[in-house]
N, C-alpha and C positions, 0 to 999 in steps of 0.2 A: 379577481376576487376569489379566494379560496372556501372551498364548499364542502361539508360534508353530506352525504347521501346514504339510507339505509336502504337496505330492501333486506326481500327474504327468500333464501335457497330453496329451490323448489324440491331438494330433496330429503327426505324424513328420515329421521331417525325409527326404533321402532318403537318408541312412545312417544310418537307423534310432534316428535321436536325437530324441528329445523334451524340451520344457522343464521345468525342476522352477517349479510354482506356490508361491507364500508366500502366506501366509493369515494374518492380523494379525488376532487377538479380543481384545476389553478389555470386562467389564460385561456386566451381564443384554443376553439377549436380547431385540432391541427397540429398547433403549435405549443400549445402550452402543456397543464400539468393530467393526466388524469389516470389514474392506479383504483386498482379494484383488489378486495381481496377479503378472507374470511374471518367475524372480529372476532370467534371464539364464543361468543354468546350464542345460548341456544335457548328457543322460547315454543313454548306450545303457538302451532302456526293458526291456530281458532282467535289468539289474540294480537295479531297482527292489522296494522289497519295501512295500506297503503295511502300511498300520497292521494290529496287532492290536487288537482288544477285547474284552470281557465285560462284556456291559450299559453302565452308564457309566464302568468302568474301559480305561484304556489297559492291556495286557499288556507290546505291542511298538510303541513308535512307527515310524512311516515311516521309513526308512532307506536308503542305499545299501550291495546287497550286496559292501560287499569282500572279505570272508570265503570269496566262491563258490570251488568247486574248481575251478570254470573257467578261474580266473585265476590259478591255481598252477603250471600251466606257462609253460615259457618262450617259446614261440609269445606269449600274451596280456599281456606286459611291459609294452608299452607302455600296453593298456588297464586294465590294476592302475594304473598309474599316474594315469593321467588320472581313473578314478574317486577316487583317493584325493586329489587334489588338487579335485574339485569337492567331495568331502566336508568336507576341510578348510575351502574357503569358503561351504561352508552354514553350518554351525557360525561362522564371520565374521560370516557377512551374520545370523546369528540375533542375535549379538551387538551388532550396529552399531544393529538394528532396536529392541531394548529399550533401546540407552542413548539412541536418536532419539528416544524414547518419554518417557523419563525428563526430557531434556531439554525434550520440548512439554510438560512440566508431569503427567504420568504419570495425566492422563486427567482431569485437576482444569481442565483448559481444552478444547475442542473442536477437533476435529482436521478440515483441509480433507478432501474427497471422494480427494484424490488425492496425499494427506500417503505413504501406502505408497509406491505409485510413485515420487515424487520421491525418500524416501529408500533406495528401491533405487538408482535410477538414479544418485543419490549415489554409491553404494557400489561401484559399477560404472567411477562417473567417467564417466558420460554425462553434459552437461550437460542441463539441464531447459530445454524450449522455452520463450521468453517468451513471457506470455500476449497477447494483443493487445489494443493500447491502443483503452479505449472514452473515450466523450467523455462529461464529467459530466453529460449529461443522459441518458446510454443505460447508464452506471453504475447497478446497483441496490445500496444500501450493505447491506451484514448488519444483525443487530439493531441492535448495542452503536453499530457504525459511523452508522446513523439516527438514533440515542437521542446521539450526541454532536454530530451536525448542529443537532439537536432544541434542544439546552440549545443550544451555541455561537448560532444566528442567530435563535430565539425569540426576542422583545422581554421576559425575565422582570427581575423587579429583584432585587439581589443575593441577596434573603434567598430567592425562590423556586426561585431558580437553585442555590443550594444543598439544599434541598430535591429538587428532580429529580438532583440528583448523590448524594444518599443513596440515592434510590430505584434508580438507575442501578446501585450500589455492590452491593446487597442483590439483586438480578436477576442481578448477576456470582456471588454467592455462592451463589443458588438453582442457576444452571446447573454450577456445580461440584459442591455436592450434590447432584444429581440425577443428573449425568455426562452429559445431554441438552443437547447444543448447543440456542439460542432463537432462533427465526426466526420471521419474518410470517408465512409462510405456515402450520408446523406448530401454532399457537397456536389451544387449544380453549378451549371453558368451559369443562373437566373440569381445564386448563392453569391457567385462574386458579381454581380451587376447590383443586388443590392449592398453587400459588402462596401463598394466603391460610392455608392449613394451617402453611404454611413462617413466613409473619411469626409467626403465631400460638407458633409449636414455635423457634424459631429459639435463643432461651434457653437452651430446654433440650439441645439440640445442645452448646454451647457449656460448658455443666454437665456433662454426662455426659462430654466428652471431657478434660476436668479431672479427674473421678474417674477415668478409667481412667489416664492419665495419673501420675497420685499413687502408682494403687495398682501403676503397672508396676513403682515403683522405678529408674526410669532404663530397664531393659529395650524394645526394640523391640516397637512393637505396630501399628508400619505407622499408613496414613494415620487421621488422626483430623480431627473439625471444626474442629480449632486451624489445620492446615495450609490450610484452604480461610480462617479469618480473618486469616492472613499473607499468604495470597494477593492477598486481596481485605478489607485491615481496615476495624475497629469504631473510631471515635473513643473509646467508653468501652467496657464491658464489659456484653454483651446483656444487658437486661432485658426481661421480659415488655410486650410493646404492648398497649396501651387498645384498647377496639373503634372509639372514634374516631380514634385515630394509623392502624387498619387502613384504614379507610372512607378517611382521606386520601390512603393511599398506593396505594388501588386505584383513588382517583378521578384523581389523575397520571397514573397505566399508561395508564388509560381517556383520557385528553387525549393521552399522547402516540399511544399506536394510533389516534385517529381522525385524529391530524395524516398518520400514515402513510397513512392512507386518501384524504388528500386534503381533510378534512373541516374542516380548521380556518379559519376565517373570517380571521383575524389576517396565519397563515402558509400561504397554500394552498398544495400545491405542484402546479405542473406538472403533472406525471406520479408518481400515487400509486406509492409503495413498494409497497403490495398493496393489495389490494381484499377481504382477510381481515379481520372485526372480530370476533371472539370474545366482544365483549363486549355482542352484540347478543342473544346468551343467559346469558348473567350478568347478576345481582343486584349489584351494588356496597351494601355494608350500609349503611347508612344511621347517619349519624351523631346522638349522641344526649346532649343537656344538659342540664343543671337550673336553676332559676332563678337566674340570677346574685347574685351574693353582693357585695357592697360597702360599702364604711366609708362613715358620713352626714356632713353640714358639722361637726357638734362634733367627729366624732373626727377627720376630717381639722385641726380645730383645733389640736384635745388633741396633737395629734402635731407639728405645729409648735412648739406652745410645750414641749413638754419637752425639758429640759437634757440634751443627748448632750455627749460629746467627742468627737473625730475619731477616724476616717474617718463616724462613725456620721452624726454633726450632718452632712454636707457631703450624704451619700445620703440624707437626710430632706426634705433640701429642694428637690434635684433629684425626689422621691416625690411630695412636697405640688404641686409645680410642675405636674408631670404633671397629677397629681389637677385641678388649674385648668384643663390646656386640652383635655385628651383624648387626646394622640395615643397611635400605637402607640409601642413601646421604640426601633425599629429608625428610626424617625424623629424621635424626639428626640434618639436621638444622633448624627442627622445635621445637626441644627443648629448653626448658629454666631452669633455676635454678630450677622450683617447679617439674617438671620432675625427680629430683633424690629423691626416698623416701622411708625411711628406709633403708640406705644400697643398693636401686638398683636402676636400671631407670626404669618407666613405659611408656608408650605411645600406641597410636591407629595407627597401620602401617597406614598411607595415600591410598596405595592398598588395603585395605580391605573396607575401609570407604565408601565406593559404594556400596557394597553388604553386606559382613555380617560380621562387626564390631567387634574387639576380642581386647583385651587390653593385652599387652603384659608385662612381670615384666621379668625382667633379673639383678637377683645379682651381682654387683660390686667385680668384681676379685682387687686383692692388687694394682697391676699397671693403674686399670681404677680409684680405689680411690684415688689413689694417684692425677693425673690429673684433678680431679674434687676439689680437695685441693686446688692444683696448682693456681686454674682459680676462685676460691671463690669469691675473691675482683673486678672480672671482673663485669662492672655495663651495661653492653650491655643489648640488649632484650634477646639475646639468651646465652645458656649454654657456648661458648665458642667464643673467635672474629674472626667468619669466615671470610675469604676472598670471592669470589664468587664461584661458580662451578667450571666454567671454570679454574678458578687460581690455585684453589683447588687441581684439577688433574694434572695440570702444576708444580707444587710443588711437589707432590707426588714423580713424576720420580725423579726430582733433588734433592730429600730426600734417593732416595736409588743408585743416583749414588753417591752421599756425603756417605755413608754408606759402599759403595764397595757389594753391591748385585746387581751381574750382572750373577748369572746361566742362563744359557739356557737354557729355555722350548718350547714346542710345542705347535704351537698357531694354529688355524683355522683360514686362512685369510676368512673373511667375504664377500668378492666380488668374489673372485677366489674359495672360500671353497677347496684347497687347503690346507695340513698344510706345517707351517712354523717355523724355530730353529728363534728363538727372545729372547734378554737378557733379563731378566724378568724387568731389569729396562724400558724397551722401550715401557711396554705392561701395566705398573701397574697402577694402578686409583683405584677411591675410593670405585666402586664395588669390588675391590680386598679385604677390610677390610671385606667384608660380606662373600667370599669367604672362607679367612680365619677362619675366627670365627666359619663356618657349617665345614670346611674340618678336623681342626683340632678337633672339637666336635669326628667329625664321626671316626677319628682312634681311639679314645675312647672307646663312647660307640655308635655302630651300631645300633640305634634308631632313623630315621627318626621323628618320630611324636615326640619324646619327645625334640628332637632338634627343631622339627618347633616349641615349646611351648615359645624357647628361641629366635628362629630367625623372629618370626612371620611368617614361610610358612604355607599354607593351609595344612590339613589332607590329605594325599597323594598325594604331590605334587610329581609331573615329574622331578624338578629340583634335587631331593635326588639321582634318578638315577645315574646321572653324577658321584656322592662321591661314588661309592660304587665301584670304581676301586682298586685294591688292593696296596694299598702304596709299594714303596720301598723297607722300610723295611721286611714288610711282604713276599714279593717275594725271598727276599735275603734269609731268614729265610726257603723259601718253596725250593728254587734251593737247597741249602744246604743239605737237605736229599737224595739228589741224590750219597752225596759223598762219 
């Protein structure tokens, strides 16, 4: 709740006038809003009446005595007056200060050191000195201000860059909830242990302020977490995060604070933002997967040849296609017709395009040339007429329930990390094409690097791990000697 507070400056004028102080509190202790500063009003300090209390009740707020008998004669006219008129603009200036208040977002955004002051001196019609101009190298930016530097001249490729503009987005909605402006320097472990609380709960913010909400009946019930996602929205509507979505998004925080620190090999800067890392005692959780799941060469088959009609037929073959060369989603649909050359497709993984740049060629097997036949006469921008992501993957499932590929496999539920038996139709999307394309490589030939030369993974990449379970067959093959 937002307060205003007088007192009176213990020191005098030399006719005996003193300044009334204003005192601006918003929020726990600690943490919230509280500025002090002088409102320009000066009164004879003989008619001043401090507060009353009892315990933490107010009785009598600070006031100016005009009431006094002192001022009942006509000797003291003039000073009846002049107190009654600084009364009147306390009462003003109380006013101007909660709707300045209301207007910087009524505590849902962070307030400068010297937000009071300037808007007194508003109110007064003093203008506010300008501050003096520093030079972008002697400039230190605020949080959000480094974090937009951050995304802006970082080398990321679109799809990463949208990713730190989520994380950016939900850092905006933490410091609303919390009513605790974010800076370098204030940022503890105990800052991202509750931070990580926050992704964790964020949901249910969002739920409970829906119930209350419903059950007000239109009635006022003040600010609610709906206000802080208007402020600051959701593309969709909060769901619970996987312990993996968490790990990813404290492993960002964690990249952009060491960039702040100076740390970043890529992007060094000059002159570090701080020299605070908080995350030098923090755990980032670790993320955690199950054996990858993927369709074999029949059912990749079996799903070409079954009879779709459109849209369905058209997304099965841009599916299978995938499934032939490996890539990610967001780089197949950055191809286009000059993409296929000699015989294969070339392109620059979009993940790599930030750091260190490799051009990937992968041979057209009979069934991906066939497809790119297929789609020749197609005059779009791109290689084939996508539909959007989202559809993309929406289609997918309804391609392999059309299909009859419904096995059951073992999935790691991603919030519970728990595993779970799921038809594989319920689970498959179009990371599964890339699946495919590394898992069935690797019953081949067990060569990590020489697969990443086709898949575009890095030199040693972690993700090979996962493949290196021994298939099926192979087991069946090893039981067997026992008999």
């Amino acid at each position: 709740m937002a307060t205003v507070i007088y007192s009176i400056s213990a020191k005098s004028t030399s006719d005996n006038k003193s300044q009334l102080i204003i005192r601006f509190k918003h929020g726990n202790q600690g943490k919230g809003i509280d500025q002090r500063t002088g409102s320009g009003i000066f009164i004879n300090r003989d008619y001043w009446a401090e507060a009353v209390t009892e315990g933490t009740k107010t009785i009598s707020p600070a006031h100016i005595k005009t009431s006094s008998k002192k001022l009942m004669n006509d000797e003291n006219l003039t000073l009846r007056k002049e107190l009654g008129e600084a009364e009147t603009k306390l009462k003003d200036l109380e006013k101007h200060v909660l709707q300045a208040f209301i207007d910087a977002g009524a505590g849902k955004v962070g307030l400068a050191k010297d937000w009071l002051k300037n808007t007194v001196n508003e109110f007064n019609n003093i203008p506010t000195a300008p501050a003096e101009e520093e030079s972008e190298a002697e400039h230190v930016p605020s949080f959000f201000e480094a974090f937009a530097i951050y995304i802006d001249r970082k080398k990321f490729s679109d799809n990463r860059r949208k990713h730190y503009q989520v994380l950016c987005r939900i850092l905006k909605r933490y410091e609303l909830y919390t009513s605790k402006p974010l800076s370098f320097d204030d940022l503890t472990a105990d800052t991202l242990r509750d931070f990580e609380k926050f992704l964790k709960e964020e949901h249910t913010y969002y739920k409970k302020a829906v119930e209350m909400t419903e059950k007000a009946k239109g009635k006022n019930i003040g600010p609610t977490y709906l206000d802080i996602m208007k402020a600051v929205p959701l593309s969709r509507t909060p769901e619970p995060r996987g312990e993996n979505a968490l790990s990813d998004l404290m492993r960002r925080f964690r990249a952009f604070v060491r960039w702040a620190n100076g740390l970043d090999k890529d992007y060094r800067l000059e002159k570090p933002y701080t020299h605070n890392n908080p995350f030098n005692a923090y755990t980032v959780p670790k993320e955690l997967y199950g054996t990858p799941y993927y369709i074999t060469i029949d059912e990749r088959n079996k799903l070409y040849n079954t009879k779709l009609g459109e849209p369905l037929a058209t997304q099965r073959d841009i599916f299978v296609f995938q499934c032939c060369i490996g890539c990610r989603v967001s780089d197949l649909w950055a191809m286009t017709k000059a993409s296929i050359i000699d015989g294969a497709v070339e392109y620059i993984p979009r993940k790599t395009k930030e750091g260190n740049p490799i051009t990937v060629r992968v041979p057209l097997n009979k069934q991906a040339t066939e497809i790119v036949e297929k789609y020749k006469d197609y005059d779009g921008k791109g290689l084939f007429p996508f539909t959007s992501q989202q559809e993309y993957n929406r289609s997918i499932k309804e391609i392999f329930e059309a299909a009859e590929i419904n096995r059951m496999v073992t999935v790691l539920n991603p919030t519970t990390r728990e595993e779970e038996k799921r038809p594989i139709s319920e689970v498959a999307s179009s990371h599964m094409a890339r699946r495919t394309f590394v898992g069935n490589l690797y019953k081949k030939v067990q060569d990590p690097n020489a697969i990443g030369e086709l898949s575009g993974h890095a030199e040693g990449s972690r993700a090979f791990k996962r493949y290196r379970s021994i298939d099926e067959e192979t087991k069946k093959k090893m039981v067997s000697l026992l008999d």
